[in-house]
C-alpha positions in Angstrom: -62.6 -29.4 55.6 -62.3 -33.0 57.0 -61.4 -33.3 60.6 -59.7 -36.4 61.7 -58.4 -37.7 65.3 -55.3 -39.5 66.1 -56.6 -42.2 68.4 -60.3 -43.7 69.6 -63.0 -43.9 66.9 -61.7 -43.1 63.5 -57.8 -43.1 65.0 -56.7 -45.7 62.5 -58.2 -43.2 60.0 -56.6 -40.3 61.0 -53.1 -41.4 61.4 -53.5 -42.7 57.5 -54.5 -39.3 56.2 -51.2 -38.3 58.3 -49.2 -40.7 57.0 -50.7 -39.2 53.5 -49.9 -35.8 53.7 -46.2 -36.3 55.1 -45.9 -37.9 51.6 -47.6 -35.3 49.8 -44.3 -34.0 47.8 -43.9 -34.1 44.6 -47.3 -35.8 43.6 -47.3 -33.2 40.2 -44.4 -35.1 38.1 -46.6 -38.0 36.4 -48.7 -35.8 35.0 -47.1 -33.1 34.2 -43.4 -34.1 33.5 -43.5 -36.0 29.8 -45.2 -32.6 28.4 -42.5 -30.6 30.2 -39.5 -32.7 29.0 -40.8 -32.5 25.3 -40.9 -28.5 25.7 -37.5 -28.5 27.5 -35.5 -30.6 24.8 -37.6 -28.7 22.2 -36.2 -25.3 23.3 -33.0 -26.8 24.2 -32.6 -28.1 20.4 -34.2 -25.4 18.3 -33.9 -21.9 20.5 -36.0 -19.1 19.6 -37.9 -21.2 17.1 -39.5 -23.4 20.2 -39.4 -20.6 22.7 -42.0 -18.6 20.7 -44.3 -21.7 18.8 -44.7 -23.2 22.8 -45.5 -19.0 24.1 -47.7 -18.6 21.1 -49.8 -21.8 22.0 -49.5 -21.8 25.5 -49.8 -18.5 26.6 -51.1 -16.8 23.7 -48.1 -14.9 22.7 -47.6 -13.7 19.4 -44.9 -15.2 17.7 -43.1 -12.1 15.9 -43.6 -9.4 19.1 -39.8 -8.6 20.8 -39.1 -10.8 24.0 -37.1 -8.4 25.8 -39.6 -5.9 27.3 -38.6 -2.2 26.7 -37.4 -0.9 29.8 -39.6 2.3 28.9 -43.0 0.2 29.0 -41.8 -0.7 32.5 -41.3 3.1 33.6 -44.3 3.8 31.9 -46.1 1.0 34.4 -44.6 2.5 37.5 -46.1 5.9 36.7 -49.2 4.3 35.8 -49.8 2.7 39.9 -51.5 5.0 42.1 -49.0 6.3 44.6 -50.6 4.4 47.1 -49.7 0.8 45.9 -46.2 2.7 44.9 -45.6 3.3 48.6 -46.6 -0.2 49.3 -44.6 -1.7 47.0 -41.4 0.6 48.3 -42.2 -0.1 52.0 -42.0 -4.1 51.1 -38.9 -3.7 49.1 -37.4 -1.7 52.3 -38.1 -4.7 54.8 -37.1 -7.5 52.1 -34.0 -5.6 51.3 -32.8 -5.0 55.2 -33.9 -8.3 55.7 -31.5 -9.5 53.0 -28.4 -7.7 54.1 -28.6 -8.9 57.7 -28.9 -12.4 56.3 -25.4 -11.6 53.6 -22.2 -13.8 55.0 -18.8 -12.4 55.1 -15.4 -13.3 54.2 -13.0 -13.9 56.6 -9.4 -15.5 57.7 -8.0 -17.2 60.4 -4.5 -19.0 61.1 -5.2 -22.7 62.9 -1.9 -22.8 63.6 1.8 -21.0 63.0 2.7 -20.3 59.2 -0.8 -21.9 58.1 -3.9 -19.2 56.9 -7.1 -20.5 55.6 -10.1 -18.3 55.1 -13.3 -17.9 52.6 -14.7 -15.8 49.6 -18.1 -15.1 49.4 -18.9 -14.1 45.9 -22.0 -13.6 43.7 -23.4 -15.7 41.0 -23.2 -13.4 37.9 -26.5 -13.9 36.5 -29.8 -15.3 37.6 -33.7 -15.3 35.9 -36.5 -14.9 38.5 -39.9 -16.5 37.6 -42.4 -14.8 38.4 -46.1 -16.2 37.5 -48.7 -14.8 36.1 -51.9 -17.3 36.5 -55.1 -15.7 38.4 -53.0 -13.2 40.5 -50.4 -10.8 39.7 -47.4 -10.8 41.5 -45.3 -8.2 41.9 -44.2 -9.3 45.7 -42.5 -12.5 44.6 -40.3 -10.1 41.5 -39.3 -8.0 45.1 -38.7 -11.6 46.9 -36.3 -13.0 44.0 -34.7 -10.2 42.7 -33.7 -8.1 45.9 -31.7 -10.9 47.7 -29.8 -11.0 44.5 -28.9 -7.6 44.2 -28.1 -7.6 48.0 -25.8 -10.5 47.3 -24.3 -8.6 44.2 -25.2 -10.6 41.4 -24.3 -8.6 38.2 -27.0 -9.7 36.0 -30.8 -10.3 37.3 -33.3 -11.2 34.6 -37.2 -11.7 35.0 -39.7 -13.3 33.2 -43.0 -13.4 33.2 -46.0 -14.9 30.3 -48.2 -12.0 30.8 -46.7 -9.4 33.2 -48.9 -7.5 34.6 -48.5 -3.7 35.3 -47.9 -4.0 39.6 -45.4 -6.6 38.0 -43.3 -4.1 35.7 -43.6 -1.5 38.0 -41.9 -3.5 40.3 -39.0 -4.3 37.8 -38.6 -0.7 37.4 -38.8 0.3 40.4 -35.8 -2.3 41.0 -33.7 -1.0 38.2 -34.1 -4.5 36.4 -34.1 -3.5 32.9 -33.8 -7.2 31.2 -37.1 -8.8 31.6 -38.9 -11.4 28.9 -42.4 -12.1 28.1 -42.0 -15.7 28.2 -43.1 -18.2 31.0 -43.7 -21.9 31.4 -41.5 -24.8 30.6 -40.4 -23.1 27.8 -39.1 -19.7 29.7 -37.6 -22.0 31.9 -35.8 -24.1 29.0 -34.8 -20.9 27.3 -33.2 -19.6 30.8 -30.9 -22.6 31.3 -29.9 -23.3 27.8 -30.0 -19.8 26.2 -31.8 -18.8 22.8 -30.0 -16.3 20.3 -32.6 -14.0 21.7 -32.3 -15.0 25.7 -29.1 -15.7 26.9 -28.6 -18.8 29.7 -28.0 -17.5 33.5 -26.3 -19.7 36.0 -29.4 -19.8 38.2 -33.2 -19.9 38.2 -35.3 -18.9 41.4 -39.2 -18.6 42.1 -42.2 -20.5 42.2 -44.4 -21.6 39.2 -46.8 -23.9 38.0 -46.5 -27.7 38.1 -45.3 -27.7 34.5 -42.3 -24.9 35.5 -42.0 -26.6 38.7 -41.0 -30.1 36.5 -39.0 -27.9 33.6 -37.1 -27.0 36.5 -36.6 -30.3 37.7 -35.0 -31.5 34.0 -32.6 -28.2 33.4 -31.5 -28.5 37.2 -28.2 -30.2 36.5 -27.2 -27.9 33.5 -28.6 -24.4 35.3 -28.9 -24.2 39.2 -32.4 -24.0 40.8 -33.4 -22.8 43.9 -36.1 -25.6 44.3 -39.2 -27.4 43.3 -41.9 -25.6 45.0 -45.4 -27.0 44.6 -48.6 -26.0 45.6 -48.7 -23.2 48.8 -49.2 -24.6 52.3 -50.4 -23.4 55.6 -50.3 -25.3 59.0 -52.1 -23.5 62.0 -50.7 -25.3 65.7 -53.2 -23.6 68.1 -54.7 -24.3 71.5 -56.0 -20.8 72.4 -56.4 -19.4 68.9 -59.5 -17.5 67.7 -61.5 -19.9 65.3 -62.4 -17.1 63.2 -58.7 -15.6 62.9 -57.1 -19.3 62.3 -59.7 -19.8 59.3 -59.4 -16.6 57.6 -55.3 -17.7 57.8 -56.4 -21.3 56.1 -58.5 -19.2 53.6 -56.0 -17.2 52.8 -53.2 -19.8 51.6 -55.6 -21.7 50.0 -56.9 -19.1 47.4 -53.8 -19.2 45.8 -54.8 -22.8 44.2 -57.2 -25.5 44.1 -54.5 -28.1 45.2 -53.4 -25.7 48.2 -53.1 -27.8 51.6 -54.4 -26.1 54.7 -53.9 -28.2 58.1 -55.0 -27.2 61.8 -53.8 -29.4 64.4 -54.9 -29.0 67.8 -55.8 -30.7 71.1 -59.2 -29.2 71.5 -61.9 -30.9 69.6 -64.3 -28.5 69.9 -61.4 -25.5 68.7 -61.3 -27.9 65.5 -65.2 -28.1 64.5 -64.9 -24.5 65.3 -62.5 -23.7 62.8 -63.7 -26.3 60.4 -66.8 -23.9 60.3 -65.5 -21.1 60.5 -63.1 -22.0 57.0 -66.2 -22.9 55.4 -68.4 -20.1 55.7 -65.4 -17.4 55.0 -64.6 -19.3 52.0 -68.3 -19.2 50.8 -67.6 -16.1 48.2 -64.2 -17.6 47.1 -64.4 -21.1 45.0 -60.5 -21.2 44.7 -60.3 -21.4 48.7 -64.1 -23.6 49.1 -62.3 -26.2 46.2 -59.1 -26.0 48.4 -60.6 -26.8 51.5 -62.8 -29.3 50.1 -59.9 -31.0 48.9 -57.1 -30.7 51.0 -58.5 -28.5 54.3 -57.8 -31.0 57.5 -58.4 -30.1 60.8 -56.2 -33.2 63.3 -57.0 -33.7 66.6 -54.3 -35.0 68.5 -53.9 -37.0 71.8 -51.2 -34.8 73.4 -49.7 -31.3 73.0 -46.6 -33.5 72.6 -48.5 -35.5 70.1 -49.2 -31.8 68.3 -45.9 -31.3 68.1 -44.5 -34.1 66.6 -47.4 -34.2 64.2 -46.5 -30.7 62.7 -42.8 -31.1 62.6 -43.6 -34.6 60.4 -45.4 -32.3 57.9 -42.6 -30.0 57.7 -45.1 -27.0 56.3 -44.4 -24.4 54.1 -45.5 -21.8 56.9 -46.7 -22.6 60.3 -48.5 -20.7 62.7 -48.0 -21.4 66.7 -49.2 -19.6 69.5 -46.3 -17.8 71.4 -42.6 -17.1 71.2 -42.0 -19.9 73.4 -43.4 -22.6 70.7 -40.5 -21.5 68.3 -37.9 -24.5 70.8 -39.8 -27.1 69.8 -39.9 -26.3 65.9 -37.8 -28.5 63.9 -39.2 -27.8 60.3 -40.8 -25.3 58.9 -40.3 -22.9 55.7 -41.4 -19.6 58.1 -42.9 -19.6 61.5 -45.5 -16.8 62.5 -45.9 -16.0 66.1 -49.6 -15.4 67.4 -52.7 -13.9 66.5 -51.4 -10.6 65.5 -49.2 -12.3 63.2 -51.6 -13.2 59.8 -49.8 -15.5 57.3 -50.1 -13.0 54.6 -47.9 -10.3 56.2 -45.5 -12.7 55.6 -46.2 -13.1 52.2 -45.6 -9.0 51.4 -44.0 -6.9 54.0 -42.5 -8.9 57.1 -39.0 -9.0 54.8 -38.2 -12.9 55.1 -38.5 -14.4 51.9 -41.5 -15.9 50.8 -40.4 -18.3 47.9 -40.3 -21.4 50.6 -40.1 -25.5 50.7 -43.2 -27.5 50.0 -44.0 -31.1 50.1 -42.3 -31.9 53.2 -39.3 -29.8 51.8 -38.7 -27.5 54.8 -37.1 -30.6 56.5 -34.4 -30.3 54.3 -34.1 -26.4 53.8 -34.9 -23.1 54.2 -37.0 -20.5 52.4 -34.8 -18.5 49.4 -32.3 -16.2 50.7 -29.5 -14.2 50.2 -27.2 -17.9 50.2 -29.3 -19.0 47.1 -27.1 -16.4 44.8 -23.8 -16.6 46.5 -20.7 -19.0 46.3 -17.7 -19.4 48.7 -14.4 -19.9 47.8 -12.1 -20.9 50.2 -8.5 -20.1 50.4 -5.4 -21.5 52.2 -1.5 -19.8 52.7 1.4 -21.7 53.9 5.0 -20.2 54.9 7.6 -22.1 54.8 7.5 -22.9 58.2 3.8 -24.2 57.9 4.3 -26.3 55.1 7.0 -28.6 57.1 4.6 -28.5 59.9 2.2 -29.8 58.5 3.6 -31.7 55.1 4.7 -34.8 56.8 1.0 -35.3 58.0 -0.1 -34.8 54.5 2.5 -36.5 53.3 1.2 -40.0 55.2 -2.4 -39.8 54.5 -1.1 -39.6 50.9 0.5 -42.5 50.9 -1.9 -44.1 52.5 -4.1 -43.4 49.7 -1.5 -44.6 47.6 -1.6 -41.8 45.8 2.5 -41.3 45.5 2.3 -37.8 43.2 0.3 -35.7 46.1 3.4 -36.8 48.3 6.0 -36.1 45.9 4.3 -32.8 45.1 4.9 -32.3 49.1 8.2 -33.5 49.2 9.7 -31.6 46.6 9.6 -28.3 48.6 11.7 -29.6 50.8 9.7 -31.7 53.5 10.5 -34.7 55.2 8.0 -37.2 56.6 
């Protein structure tokens, strides 16, 4: 893990590798993008046909087995799990479900002004196909972080797909009541979800993470099939000045077993905190080469100048999650995919029970939105009512800016109910 300061000996050096890793997004596409647009148009022109050579080379898949998983596979899966990982799975779904519904918008109306009444719809998308990987780890919690938010929302149709599902994963889906799921994955799953095979049919949206080659498939179907976004490689950033070295490694640990091009930052004040920590991550991460590869790579440890400097410095990389110290750091967070509070706060409760979602922004994302939520799988529609009286009211205002515009048929369109301007 590389430890860098942001002014004296090696400054100049540290604010580069800053600099660096506030550019970090999307640093995947050039290598990943011309094999992911041949698969995409591939799908998109020849369906099924496609869909199953790509599974069959890429994932192993063979080529005449049923894509739709039978719903009774999945039931058999949830009586498979031992009634421990059961309840686990259940409590989760509880927190990300409540969570959900206290995030869920309403309609509503109001009347700005006599004989005038404007308002808005919220309203479901009607179908959407959650990703959900299957790489080293299974992962049942992200089919509970995609899925429930749409049900909550009231989307109609929810599809999943996995390559190689495991059986947490399909007991999951069952234990949802999602009975449409397809072994199929990658670029390809991704191609066959926007465009629609004779044997998958398209959805309007498509939510979770993947790898680089599903997170550029994505990127090429996005303006024929909503996405939610293009989320790279998992990210943790730690602000501490009083945190236990021991506790703020395991956290960098942690996020950076999910994949060797993981980023793990500390930032701190206290130089000694930042060797401690830089230590600490390396010895924890002796037994786990995913993490130690990580770390190598992309584990940095920043000194800064200044609390203030701290600050600033974290809300430039606009992390995926971000640890602080207390409640009171929250007022001075500008960016960030989810924010834990404190030392009793671990990163990966978040990524299972706390309820907020944890399909968030990477690359510097988070400055520009939030983690998936209930908004990603609803629509508003708004509506407006004039009386009479409202309409000549306000028609000779409209009527103006029309002209104005020089667009004579909205004012005529105006006028012919009777107003004067």
């Amino acid at each position: 893990m590389e430890i860098v300061r942001t002014t004296g000996l090696g400054g100049r050096r540290g604010r580069a590798r800053i600099d660096e890793l506030e550019r970090r997004g999307a640093t995947l596409d050039a290598r990943v993008l011309p094999t992911a647009e041949r698969i995409v148009n591939a799908v998109r022109k020849d369906g099924d046909k496609a869909l199953r050579a790509w599974s069959a080379k890429l994932d192993g898949l063979d080529t005449k087995s049923p894509l739709l998983i039978d719903p009774a596979r999945m039931q058999a899966a949830l009586a498979e799990i031992p009634t421990a990982m059961r309840n686990a799975l259940e409590q989760a779904a509880a927190n990300i479900r409540a969570f959900a519904e206290k995030q869920m918008p309403q309609s509503w109306t109001f009347e700005p002004g006599d004989g005038l009444s404007v308002g808005q719809l919220v309203r479901p998308l009607d179908s959407v196909g959650c990703y959900v990987p299957s790489g080293r780890h299974p992962l049942p919690s992200t089919l509970l972080m995609t899925a429930i938010p749409a049900q909550v929302a009231g989307v109609r149709r929810i599809v999943a797909i996995s390559p190689r599902p495991a059986t947490e994963v399909l007991a999951a889906a069952a234990m949802l009541g999602i009975t449409e799921f397809y072994q199929m994955g990658g670029a390809q799953g991704v191609a066959a979800l926007a465009y629609g095979t004779a044997s998958v049919p398209r959805v309007d949206k498509i939510v979770g993470p993947g790898n680089a080659y599903v997170t550029a498939a994505k990127k090429l179907v996005a303006f024929d099939a909503s996405i939610d976004m293009l989320a790279g490689p998992t990210e943790i950033i730690v602000t501490s000045e009083r945190g236990k070295a021991n506790e703020i490694a395991a956290d960098l640990v942690a996020q950076s077993e999910h994949d060797p091009d993981a980023v793990a930052i500390f930032i701190t004040t206290q130089a000694d905190l930042a060797r401690r920590v830089a230590a600490e991550a390396k010895q924890q991460a002796r037994s786990n080469p995913i993490a130690a590869l990580s770390l190598d790579r992309n584990g940095v440890a920043i000194i800064a100048s200044s609390i203030e400097e701290a600050r600033e410095i974290t809300n430039r990389l606009a992390g995926e999650h971000l640890t602080v110290d207390t409640a009171e750091d929250v007022a001075w967070v500008r960016h960030a995919g989810s924010v834990f509070i404190g030392r009793w706060s671990p990163q990966p409760m978040g990524d299972y029970v706390s309820g907020p979602n944890h399909t968030l922004p990477t690359g510097g994302v988070a400055r520009l939105r939030g983690g998936l939520s209930v908004y990603d799988y609803l629509k508003l529609i708004t509506v407006q009512q004039y009386t009479p009286q409202g309409l000549a009211t306000y028609g000779p205002a409209a009527i103006r800016v029309a002209e104005a515009e020089g667009l004579t048929g909205h004012a005529e369109a105006i006028r012919s109910r009777g107003v004067v301007a």
